[in-house]
Structure formats: C-alpha cells, structure tokens
N, C-alpha and C positions, 0 to 999 in steps of 0.2 A: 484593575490589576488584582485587586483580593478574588473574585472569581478566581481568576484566572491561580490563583495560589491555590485556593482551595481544591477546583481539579485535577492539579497538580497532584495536594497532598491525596486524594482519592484514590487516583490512580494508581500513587506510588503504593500505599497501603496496599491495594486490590494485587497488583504484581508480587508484592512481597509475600501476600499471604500464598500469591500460586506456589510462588518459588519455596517458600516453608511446606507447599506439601509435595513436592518434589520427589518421585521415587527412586529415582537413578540415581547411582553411586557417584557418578562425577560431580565435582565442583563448579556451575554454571555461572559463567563470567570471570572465570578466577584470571584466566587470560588478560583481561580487559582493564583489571585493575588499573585505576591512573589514568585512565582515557576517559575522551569526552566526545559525546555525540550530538550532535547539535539536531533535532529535526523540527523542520517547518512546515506543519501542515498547511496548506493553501485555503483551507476551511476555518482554522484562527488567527485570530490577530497578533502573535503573539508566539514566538519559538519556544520548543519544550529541549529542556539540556539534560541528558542521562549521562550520569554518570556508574555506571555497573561497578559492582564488587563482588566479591565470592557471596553468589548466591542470595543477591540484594541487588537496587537496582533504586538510586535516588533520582529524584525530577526536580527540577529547575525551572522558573521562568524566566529567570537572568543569570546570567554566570560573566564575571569579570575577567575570567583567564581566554587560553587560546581553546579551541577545539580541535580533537584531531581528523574529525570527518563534520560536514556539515550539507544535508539530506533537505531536500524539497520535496514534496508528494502531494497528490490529492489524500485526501482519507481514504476514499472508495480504495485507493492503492495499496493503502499502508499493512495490507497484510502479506504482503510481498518481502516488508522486511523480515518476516520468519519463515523465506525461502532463497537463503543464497544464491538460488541459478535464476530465478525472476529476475534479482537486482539488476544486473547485466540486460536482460531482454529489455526492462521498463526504462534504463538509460537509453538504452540503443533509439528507443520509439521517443525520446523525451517528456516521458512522464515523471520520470523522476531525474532530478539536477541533483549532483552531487560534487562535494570541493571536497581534497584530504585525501584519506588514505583507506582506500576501499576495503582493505584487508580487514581493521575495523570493522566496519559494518559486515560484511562478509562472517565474521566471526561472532559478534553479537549474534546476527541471522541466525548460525547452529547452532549457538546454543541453546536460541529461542528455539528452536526445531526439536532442540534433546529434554525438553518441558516435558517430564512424564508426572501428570497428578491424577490421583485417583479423586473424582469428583464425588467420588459416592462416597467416600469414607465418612466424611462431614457431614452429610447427611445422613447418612445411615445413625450416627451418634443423635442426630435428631427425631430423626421419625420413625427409625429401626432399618432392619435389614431387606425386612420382606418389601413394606413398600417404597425403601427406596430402590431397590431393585427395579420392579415395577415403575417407578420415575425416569431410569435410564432406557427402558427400554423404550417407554414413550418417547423420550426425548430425543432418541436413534430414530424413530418410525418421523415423529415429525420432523425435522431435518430432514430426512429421505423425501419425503414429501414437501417439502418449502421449495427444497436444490427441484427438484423434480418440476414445480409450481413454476420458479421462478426462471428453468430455462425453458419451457413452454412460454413462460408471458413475455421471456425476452424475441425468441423467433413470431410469434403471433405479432408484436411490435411492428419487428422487420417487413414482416408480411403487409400490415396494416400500411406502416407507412411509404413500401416501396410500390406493392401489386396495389391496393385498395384505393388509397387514399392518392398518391404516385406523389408522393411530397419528397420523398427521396427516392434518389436516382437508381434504376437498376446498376451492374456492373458495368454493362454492356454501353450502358448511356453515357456514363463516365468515362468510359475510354475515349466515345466519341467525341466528345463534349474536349476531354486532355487534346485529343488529336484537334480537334477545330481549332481550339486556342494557340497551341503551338504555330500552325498552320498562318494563322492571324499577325502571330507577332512575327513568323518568318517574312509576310508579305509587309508590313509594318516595319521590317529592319532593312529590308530594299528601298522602300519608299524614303526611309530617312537617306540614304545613300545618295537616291536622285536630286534628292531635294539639294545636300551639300554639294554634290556635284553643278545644278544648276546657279547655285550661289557665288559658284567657284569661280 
C-alpha cells in the first residue's frame, strides 16, 4: 500500500502543478467542491479517490466517507474521462461501469477539457525561448507521426490477423458463423420440446 501512496501523491503533485499553470480565467473544479470520485482502474489493485477543489485536485487510496459517482475503466480508456460525450458511448459498450451521479463525472470531464497550460512557458524559463520553441515543434511533428505510426500499425494488425494469418474472422464470417449458431440453438429448442413431449 505505500506504493500505492506514493503514486498517489505523484500524481496528485503532477495535476496540481498543470492546474497551477492553467491559463483560463475560470475556476476548474470550483463546481465539484465537496464531491467524491471514486475510480477504478481495472489495471490496479487498488481504487484512486479525487476529491476536486477550486483548482486542486487531491487523491486517495482509501477514503472512509460516501462517494458521489464511482467509475470502473480499463486505463487504455481513462482518457475518455476528459471527454464528456465519450462517457455515455463507453457505458453504452460497457467499458466503463459507473454507480452515482453521472452529472459529477460529466462535470469533472469539462473541466478537465477547459485545461488550458502553456507547456512552454517552463521551459522556456529553462532552456530559453528559442530552443524551447524549437522543442514544441518537434514534439507537434512527433505526435503527428506516432498518431499517424500507430493507426497504420493498428489496420496492418487487422489485416495481419484477419486476411494473412485468418486468425480472426472476416465480417462476413461472423455473420455466418451468428446465423449458424442461432440456427443450432433454434433446432436445439425443438428437440428439447420433442423430447418433453415424448416424456409426457
């Protein structure tokens, strides 16, 4: 459990410091004051409890009181909680479980959405102006290139293991495959019918 504290307080720090450099005039979280977010990532062992305040944002790895929303997710998902209209799709699909009052969460979402930090500033104070200029731009082009990398390596997958490899099922195979089974268990729900009938 001290891990798990200490990631805690890491985290907490690293948010707090975005949130301190926060450009936008509004007060982020001021809403939320007094609530409690429970989330559970499915990747630890272990619930993370935020509790938001104006423009702060403390973490928990135990908390004795109630909670007003309590969030299940994989990680890979958890960037959806700083897009309000996701949360709804990823319930719908049940990737994400949640108990409470969505509004919360919903409302955290935009505020994490209204995060405006200038990332260069602090560095610039570091290394100067010109080359951290030069840093953001790199870091724009790679990004462009990773996102670019990585939905190529994702369709190349698909390809791999549907055409190449045929370890997963085309579309087309799947339907057939839905339909045969259905088919199976209709002729499967007759036979149980004869069978009580000859019992009868």
């Amino acid at each position: 459990m001290l891990f798990a504290s200490f990631a805690c307080e890491v985290a907490e720090q690293s948010i707090n410091w975005a949130l301190a450099q926060h450009r936008g005039s509004q007060q982020l979280f001021s809403k939320l004051s007094g609530q409690v977010i429970k989330l559970r990532l499915s990747e630890l062992p272990w619930p993370i409890y935020l509790l938001p305040s104006s423009n702060r944002v403390q973490l928990m790895t135990q908390y004795g009181g109630d909670v007003d929303v309590a969030v299940s997710l994989p990680l890979s998902q958890a960037q959806a909680l700083s897009d309000g209209g996701q949360i709804t799709a990823l319930i719908k699909s049940g990737q994400l479980e949640l108990e409470g009052d969505i509004a919360v969460l919903q409302q955290f979402a935009n505020d994490l959405k209204q995060l405006d930090v200038d990332w260069l500033a602090p560095l610039a104070n570091v290394i100067g102006e010109a080359p951290a200029h030069k840093v953001s731009q790199q870091s724009v082009t790679a990004r462009e290139n990773l996102s670019e990398l990585f939905n190529k390596g994702k369709e190349e997958a698909k390809h791999l293991l549907s055409d190449e490899l045929q370890l997963a099922p085309t579309h087309s195979e799947f339907e057939q495959f839905r339909d045969e089974v259905d088919a199976l268990a209709g002729r499967l729900q007759r036979l149980e019918r004869k069978l009580r009938q000859l019992n009868s």
